[in-house]
N, C-alpha and C positions, 0 to 999 in steps of 0.2 A: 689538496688539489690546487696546482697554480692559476692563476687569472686567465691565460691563454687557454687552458682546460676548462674552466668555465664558458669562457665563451666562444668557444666550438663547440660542446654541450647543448648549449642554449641558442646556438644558430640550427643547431641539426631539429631540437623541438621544435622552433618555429617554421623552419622547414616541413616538419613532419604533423603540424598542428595549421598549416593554414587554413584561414576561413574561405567560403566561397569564392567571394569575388579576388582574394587574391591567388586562389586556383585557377581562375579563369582566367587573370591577366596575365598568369607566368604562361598557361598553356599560348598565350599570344604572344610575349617577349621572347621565351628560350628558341633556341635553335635558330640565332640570329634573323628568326621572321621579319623584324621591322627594322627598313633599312640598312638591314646589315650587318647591324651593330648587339654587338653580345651585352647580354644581362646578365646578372648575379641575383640571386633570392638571397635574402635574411643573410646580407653581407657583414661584418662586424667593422663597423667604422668607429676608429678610439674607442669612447667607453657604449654606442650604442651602435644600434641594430636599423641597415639599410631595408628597406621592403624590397623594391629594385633595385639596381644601381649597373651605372653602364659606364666603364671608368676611362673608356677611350674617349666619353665625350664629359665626362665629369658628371651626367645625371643623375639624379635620383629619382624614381618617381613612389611615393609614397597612399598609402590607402587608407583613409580614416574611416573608422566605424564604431561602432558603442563602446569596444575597447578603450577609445582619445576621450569619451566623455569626463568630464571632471581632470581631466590631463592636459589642460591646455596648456601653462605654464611651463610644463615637463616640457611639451613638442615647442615653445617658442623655443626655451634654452636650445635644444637637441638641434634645431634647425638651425639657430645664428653659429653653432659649430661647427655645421655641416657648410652652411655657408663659408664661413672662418676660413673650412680647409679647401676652397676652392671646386666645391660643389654647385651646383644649378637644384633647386629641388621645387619638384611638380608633384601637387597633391590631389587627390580624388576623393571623394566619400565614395564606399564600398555600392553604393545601389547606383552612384552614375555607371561604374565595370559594369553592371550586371542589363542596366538598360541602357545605353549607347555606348557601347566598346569598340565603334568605330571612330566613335568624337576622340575616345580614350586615345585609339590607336595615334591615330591623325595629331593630337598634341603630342605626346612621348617625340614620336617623330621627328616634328617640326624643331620638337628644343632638340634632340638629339642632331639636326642639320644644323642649328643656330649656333650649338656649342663647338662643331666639330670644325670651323672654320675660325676660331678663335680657339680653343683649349692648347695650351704648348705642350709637346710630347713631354712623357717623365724622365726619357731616359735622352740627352743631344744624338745627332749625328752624327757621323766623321767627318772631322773637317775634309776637305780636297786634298792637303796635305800629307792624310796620315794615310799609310797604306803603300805610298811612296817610296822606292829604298832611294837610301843617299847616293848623291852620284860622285865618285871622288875620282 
């Protein structure tokens, strides 16, 4: 099995293996609900695994629960790479989603407006130039 095969594998489990409160926040992220701006579930970024991620404004928003216990070390590295690669990343423990998912909503938000006015597109625009035929 190649590496790419693994971790399509292993996104589609997480996917299919969420905990609560990460059911409960995708049921509020998908279908462009907040602001407008699309989400991805158990995105594969390099070697690890986004919980949200909203790539038009670079977010991430992440959910800690008994799972991160004794993992702290793992999530600092994971997060300075996530950083690295020009991410934003907002974190929750799983029982804030479950009792205020409005505070939840209202930050995602807020960085997702704070990022979208500074993130630079991935792909340029045409210059004014191109598009032009020569004039001879």
């Amino acid at each position: 099995m190649k590496k790419g095969d693994f971790q399509i594998q292993n996104a589609r489990r997480l996917r299919r293996d969420m905990t609560p409160a990460e059911a409960r926040l995708w049921q509020i992220l998908r279908g462009n609900k907040v602001g407008g701006w699309k989400f991805r579930r158990q995105q594969p970024i390099g070697p690890y695994f986004a919980d949200f991620v909203c790539f038009s404004t670079r977010v991430i928003v992440e959910l800690d629960g008994d799972s991160h216990l004794g993992r702290e070390a793992h999530d600092h590295h994971r997060e300075q790479f996530l950083l690295a690669s020009g991410f934003a990343v907002i974190r929750f423990e799983n029982f804030v989603v479950m009792l205020n998912e409005n505070r939840v909503v209202e930050l995602v938000a807020r960085a997702c407006r704070e990022r979208s006015a500074s993130v630079v597109p991935l792909t340029p625009s045409p210059s004014p130039a191109e598009g032009e035929g020569s004039k001879v």
